[in-house]
C-alpha positions as CSV (number, residue, x, y, z in Angstrom):
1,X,119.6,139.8,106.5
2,X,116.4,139.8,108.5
3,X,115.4,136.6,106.1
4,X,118.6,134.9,107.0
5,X,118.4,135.5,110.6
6,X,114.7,134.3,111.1
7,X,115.8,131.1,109.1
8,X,118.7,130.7,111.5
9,X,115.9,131.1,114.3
10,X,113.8,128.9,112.8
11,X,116.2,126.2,112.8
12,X,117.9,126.7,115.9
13,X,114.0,126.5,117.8
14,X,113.3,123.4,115.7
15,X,116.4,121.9,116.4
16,X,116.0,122.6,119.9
17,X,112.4,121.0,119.7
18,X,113.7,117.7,118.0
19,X,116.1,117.2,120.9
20,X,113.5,117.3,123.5
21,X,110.8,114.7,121.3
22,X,114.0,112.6,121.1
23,X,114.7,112.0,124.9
24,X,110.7,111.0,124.9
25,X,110.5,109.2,121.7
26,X,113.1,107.9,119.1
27,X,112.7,108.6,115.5
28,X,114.3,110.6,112.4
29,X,115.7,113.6,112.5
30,X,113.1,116.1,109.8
31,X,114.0,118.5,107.7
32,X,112.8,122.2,107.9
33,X,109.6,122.4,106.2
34,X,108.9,118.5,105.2
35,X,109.7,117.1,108.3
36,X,110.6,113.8,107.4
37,X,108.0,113.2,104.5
38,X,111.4,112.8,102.3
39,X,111.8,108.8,103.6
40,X,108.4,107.9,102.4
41,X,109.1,109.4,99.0
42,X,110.7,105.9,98.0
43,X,107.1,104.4,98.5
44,X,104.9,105.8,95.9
45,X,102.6,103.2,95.9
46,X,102.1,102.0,99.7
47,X,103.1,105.0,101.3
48,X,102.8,103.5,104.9
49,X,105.3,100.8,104.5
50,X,108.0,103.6,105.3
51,X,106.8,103.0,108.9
52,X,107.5,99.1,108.8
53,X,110.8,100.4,107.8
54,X,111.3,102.9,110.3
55,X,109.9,100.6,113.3
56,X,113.0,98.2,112.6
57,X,115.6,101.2,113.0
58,X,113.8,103.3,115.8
59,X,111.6,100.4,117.6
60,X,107.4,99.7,117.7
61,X,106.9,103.2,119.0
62,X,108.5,106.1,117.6
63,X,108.0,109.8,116.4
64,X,107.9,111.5,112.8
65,X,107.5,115.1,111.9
66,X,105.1,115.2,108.7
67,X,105.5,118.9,107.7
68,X,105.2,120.7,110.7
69,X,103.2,118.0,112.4
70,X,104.3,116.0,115.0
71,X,103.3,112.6,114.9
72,X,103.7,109.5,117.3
73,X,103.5,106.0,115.3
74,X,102.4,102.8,117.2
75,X,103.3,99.4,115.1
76,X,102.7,97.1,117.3
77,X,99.3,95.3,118.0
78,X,100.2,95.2,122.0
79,X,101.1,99.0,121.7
80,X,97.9,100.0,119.8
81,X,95.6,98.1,122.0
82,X,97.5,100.2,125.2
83,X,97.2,103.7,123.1
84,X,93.5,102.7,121.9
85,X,91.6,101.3,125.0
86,X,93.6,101.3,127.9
87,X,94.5,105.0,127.8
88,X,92.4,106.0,125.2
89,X,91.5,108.7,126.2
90,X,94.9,110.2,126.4
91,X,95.0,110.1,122.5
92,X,91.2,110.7,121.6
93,X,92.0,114.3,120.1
94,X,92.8,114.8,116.5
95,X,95.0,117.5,114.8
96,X,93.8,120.4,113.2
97,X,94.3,120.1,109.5
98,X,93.2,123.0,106.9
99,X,91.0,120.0,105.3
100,X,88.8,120.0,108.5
101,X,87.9,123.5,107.3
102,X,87.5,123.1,103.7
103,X,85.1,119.9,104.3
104,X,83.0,120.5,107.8
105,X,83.2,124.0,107.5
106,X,85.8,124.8,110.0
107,X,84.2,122.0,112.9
108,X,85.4,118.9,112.6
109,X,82.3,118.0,115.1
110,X,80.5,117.8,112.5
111,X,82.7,114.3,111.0
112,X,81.7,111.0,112.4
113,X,85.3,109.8,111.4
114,X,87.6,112.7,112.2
115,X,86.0,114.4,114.8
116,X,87.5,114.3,118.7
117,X,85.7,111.2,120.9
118,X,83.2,113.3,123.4
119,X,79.4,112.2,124.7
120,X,77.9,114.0,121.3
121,X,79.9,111.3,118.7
122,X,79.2,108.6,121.1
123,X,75.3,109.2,120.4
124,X,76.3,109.8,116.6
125,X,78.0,106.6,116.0
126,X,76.0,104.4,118.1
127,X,73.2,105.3,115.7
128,X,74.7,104.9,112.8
129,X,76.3,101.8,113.7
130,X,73.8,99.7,112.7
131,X,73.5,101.3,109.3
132,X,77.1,101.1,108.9
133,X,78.5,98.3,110.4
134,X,76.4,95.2,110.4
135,X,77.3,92.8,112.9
136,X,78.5,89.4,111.4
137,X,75.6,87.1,111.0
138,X,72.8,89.7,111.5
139,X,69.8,90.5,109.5
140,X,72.1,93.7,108.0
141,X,74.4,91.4,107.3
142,X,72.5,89.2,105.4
143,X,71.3,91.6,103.1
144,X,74.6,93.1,102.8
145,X,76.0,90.2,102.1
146,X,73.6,88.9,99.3
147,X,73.6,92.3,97.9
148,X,77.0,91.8,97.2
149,X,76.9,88.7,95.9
150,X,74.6,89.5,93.7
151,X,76.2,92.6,92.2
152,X,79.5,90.1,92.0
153,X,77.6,87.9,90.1
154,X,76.3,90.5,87.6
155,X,80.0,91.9,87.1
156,X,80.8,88.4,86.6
157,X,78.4,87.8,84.1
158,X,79.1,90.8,82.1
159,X,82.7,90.2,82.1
């Protein structure tokens, strides 16, 4: 009975919850538990063309549950320049997954790529960004890119 009745809770709260993100943002209705992670089940191999799919039923912009995580999906290249530099820092935080403990140790600080955007990963990534990510035409990426030529041209060989 008590089992049944915080199920019924459970449900009635989420429901309740699903009603509210839907007067902000459009988007499927999830199941208890998985959310909505049963419409990308049909695509195995490019799981992220679910969302191309979605975006014609609910629009550019809408939201998904994923589990019990809320998400907010942006599909269009207008929409995710707005979300990513005009108000970016609206959406610079990133949700806490049980991953972020078993692989930084329970601070995701200490990621360069999954980490929230403060002063401290500024510093980070500006050094390593010339390690990283050679600009086009650069010294770095003239040696990356005759490294890779030349490891092409051995695979090439050897095939």
């Amino acid at each position: 009975v008590l089992l049944i009745m915080l199920l019924a809770g459970y449900l009635c709260l989420s429901n309740k919850l699903n009603k509210q993100l839907e007067n902000i943002v459009p988007g499927p209705t999830p199941w208890p538990v998985i959310g909505s992670l049963h419409l990308m089940a049909h695509f195995v191999k490019y799981p992220f063309e679910a969302f191309t799919r979605l975006q014609k039923v609910y629009g550019s912009i809408f939201q998904m549950q994923l589990g019990s995580m809320n998400t907010v999906v942006i599909h269009s290249e207008e929409d995710k320049k707005e979300v990513l530099v005009t108000k970016g820092d609206h959406f610079d935080g990133r949700p806490d997954f049980k991953r972020f403990d078993v692989m930084f140790g329970g601070d995701r600080r200490n990621s360069l790529a999954f980490c929230d955007f403060d002063k401290l990963q500024v510093a980070r990534r500006k050094m390593m960004r010339a390690h990283t990510f050679p600009n086009a035409g650069g010294e770095m990426w003239s040696k990356l890119d005759k490294t890779c030529k030349s490891e092409m041209t051995h695979m090439v060989e050897a095939i």
